[in-house]
C-alpha positions as CSV (number, residue, x, y, z in Angstrom):
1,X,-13.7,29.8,-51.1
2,X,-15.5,33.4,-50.4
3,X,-13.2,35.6,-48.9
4,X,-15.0,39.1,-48.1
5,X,-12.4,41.7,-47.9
6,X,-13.8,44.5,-45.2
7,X,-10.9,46.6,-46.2
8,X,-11.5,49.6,-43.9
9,X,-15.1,50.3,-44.4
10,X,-17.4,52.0,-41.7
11,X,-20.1,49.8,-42.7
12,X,-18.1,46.9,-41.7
13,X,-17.2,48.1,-37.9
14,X,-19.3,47.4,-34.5
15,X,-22.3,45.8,-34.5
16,X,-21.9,45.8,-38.5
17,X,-19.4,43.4,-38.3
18,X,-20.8,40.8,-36.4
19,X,-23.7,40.6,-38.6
20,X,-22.0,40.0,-41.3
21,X,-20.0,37.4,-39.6
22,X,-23.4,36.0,-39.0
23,X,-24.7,36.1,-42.5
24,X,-21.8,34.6,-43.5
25,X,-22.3,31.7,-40.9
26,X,-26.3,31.6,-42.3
27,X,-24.7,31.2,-46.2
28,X,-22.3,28.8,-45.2
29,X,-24.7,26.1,-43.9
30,X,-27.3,26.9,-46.4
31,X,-25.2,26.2,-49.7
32,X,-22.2,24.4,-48.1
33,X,-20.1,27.3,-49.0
34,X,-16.3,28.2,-47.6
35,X,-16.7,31.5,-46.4
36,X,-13.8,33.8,-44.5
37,X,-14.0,37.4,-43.5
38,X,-11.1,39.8,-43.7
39,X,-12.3,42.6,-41.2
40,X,-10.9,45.9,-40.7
41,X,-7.3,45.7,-39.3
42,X,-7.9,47.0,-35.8
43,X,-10.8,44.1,-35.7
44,X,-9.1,41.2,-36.6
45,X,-9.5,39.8,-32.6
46,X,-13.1,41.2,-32.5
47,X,-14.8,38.8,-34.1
48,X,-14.9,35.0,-33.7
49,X,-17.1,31.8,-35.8
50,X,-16.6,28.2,-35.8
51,X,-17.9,28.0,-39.3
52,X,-16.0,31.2,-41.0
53,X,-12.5,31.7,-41.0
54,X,-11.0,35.2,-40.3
55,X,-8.4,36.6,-42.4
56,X,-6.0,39.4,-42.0
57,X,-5.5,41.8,-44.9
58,X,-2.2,41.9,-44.7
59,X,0.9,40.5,-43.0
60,X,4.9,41.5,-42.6
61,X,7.7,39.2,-42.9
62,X,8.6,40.0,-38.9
63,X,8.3,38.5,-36.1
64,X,7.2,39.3,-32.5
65,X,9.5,41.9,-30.5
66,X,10.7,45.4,-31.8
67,X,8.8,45.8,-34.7
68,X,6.8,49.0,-34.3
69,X,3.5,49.2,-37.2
70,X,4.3,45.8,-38.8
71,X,1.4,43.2,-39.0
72,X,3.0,39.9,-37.1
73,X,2.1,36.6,-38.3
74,X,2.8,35.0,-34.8
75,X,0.5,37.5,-33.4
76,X,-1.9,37.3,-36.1
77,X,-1.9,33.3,-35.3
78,X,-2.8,34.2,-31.5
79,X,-5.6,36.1,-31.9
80,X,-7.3,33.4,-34.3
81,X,-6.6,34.4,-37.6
82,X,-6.3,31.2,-40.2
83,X,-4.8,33.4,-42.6
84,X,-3.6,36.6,-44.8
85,X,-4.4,38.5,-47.8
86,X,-0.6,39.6,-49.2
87,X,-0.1,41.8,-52.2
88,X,-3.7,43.5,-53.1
89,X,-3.5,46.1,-55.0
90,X,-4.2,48.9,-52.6
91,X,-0.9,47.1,-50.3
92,X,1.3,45.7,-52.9
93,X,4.4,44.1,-51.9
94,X,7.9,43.6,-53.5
95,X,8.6,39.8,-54.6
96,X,11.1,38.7,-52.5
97,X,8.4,40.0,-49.6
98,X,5.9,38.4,-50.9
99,X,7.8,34.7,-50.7
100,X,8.8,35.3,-47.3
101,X,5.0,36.2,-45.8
102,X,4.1,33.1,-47.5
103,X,6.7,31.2,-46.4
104,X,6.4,32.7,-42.6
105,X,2.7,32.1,-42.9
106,X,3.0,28.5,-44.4
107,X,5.4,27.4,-41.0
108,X,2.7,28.5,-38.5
109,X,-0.1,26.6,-40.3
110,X,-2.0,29.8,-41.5
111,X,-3.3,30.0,-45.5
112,X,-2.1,32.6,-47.9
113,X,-3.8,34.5,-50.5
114,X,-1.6,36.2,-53.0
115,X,-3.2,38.7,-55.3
116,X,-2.0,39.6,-58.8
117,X,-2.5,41.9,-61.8
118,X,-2.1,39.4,-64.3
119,X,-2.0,36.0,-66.0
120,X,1.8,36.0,-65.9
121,X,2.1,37.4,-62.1
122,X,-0.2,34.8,-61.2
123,X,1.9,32.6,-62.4
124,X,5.2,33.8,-60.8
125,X,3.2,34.4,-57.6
126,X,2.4,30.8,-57.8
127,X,5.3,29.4,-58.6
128,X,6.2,30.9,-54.6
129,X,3.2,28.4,-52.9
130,X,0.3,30.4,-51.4
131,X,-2.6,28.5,-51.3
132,X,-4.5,30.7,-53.7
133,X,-3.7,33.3,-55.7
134,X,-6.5,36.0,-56.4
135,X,-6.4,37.5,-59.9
136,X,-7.8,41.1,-60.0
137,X,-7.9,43.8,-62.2
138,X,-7.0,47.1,-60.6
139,X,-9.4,49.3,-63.0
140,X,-12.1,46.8,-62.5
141,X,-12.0,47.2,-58.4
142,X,-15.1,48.6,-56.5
143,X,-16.3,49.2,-60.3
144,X,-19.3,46.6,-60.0
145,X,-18.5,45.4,-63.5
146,X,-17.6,41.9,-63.2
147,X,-14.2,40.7,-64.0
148,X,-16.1,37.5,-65.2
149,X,-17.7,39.3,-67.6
150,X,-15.2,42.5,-68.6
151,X,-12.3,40.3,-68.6
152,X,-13.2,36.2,-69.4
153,X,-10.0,36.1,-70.6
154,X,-7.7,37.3,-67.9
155,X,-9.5,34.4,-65.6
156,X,-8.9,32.0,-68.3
157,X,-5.5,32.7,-68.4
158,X,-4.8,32.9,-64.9
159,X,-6.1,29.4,-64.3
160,X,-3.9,28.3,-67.0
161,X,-1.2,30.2,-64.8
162,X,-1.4,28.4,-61.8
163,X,-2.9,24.8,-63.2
164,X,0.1,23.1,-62.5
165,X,1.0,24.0,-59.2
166,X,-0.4,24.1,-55.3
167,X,-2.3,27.5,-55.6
168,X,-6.1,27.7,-56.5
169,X,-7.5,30.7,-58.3
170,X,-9.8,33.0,-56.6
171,X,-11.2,36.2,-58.7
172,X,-12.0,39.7,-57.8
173,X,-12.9,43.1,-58.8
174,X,-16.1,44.3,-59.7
175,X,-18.4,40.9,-58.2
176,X,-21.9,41.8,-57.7
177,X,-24.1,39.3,-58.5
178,X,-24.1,35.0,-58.4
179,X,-24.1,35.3,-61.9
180,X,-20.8,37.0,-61.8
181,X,-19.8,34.3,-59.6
182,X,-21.3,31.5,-61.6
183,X,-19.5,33.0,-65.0
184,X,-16.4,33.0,-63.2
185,X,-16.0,29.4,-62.0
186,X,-17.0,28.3,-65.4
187,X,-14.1,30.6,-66.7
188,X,-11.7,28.6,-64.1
189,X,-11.6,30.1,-60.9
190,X,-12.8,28.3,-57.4
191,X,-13.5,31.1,-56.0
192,X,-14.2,34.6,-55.5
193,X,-12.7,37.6,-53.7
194,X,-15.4,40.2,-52.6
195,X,-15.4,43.6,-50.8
196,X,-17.8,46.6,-51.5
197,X,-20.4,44.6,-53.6
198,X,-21.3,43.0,-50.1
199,X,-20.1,45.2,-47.2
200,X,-22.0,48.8,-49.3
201,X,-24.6,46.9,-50.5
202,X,-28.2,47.7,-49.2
203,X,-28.8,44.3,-47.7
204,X,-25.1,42.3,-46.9
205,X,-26.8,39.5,-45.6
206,X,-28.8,39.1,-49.3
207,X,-26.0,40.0,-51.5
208,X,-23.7,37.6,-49.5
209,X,-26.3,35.1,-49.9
210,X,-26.4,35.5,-53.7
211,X,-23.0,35.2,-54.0
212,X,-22.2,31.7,-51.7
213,X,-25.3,29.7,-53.4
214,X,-23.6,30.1,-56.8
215,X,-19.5,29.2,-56.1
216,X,-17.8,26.6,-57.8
217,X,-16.8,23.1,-56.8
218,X,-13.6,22.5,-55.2
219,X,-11.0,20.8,-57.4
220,X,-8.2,18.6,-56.6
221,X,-4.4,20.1,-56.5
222,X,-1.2,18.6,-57.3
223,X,0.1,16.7,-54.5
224,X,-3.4,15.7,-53.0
C-alpha cells in the first residue's frame, strides 16, 4: 500500500486536495496500486473516492461523548475514514496507548498503521496487531534521502521484525523517486509511507505516479 501522509500542509488543502485525491484515483487504476490519503485533520470528511481509502493521522483511545480535542475512532468511522496512522514521529504515543487505538480501531473494522523508529520497536509494535507497521527514520523525514538507500539495513531488519506476525511493513522517510520505492520492496517492505516528496513536489500528480507504478507485490500473512 501507498499511504500519502498530508500532514498539515497548505499545498494539500481546498481544491489541492481533491486533486490529489484524483491523481491518486488516476495511479491506482493505471498500475493496480493500493493507494490511501491521510489529509489534513480538519479534512478528513472533505474528501471522498471509491478507489482510495482515506486515513486519519491520528486517533485517541476515547470514545464519543465528553472528550473535548481527542480524535474519536467511532467518529472517525462515520465520516468514512477506513483507518489511522498512530505513533509517527511528529505524534508519538506511549505503548500501552498505542495497543488500545489499535485495539479500538481493530473492533470497528478500521486498519491501523503503527509507525516506529526501529527494527526492535517494530517488532514490539507488532507483536500488539496493527495491520502494518511503518518503519521510519526520524533524521531521514522530509530529508529526500531515501531510507531505501541511507538505511537498507534498518528495512531489512524491520521485515525480519515483523515476519512472523499479522503486520506488513511499510517504509518512510525521505521517498522521492520509484526507485526509492523499487529498492525498498526488494529490501522487504510492501509498501511505502509518503508525505512531502508528493504533496511539495512541483507536479503531485507525476511524482505520485512515479511512485505507485513501482510498489511491491502483496505477500501473504500468517493466518491467511
Amino acid at each position: 500500500m501507498l499511504v500519502l501522509n498530508c500532514k498539515n500542509y497548505a499545498e494539500a488543502t481546498g481544491s489541492r486536495l481533491a486533486r490529489l485525491y484524483r491523481a491518486a484515483e488516476a495511479s491506482s487504476r493505471r498500475h493496480g496500486a493500493r493507494i490511501a490519503i491521510a489529509p489534513p485533520p480538519h479534512l478528513v470528511s472533505a474528501a471522498r473516492s471509491r478507489r482510495v481509502a482515506t486515513l486519519a493521522q491520528h486517533a485517541d483511545d476515547r470514545g464519543p461523548g465528553s472528550t473535548t480535542g481527542h480524535v474519536v475512532p467511532e467518529l472517525l468511522r462515520a465520516a468514512g475514514v477506513a483507518g489511522s496512522i498512530i505513533n509517527h514521529s511528529e505524534h508519538r504515543l506511549r505503548p500501552a496507548e498505542i495497543r488500545a487505538v489499535i485495539g479500538r480501531l481493530r473492533s470497528l473494522g478500521m486498519s491501523s498503521i503503527a509507525c516506529a523508529r526501529t527494527a526492535p520497536e517494530a517488532a514490539r509494535i507488532a507483536a500488539l496487531g496493527p495491520d502494518y507497521v511503518a518503519i521510519e527514520p526520524p533524521s531521514l523525514i522530509g530529508s529526500g534521502t531515501a531510507i531505501s538507500r541511507a538505511r537498507p539495513g534498518l528495512i531489512r531488519d524491520a521485515a525480519r521484525a515483523v515476519s512472523q506476525s499479522r503486520s506488513r511493513l511499510l517504509c518512510g522517510a525521505g521517498i522521492v523517486s520509484g526507485e526509492d520505492v523499487a529498492r525498498a520492496g526488494e529490501l522487504g517492505a510492501e509498501g511505502i509511507l509518503v508525505a512531502s516528496g508528493v504533496v511539495k513536489a512541483r507536479s503531485p500528480a507525476r511524482a505520485l505516479d512515479e511512485l505507485a507504478s513501482r510498489m511491491p507485490r502483496r505477500r501473504a500473512v500468517r493466518g491467511e
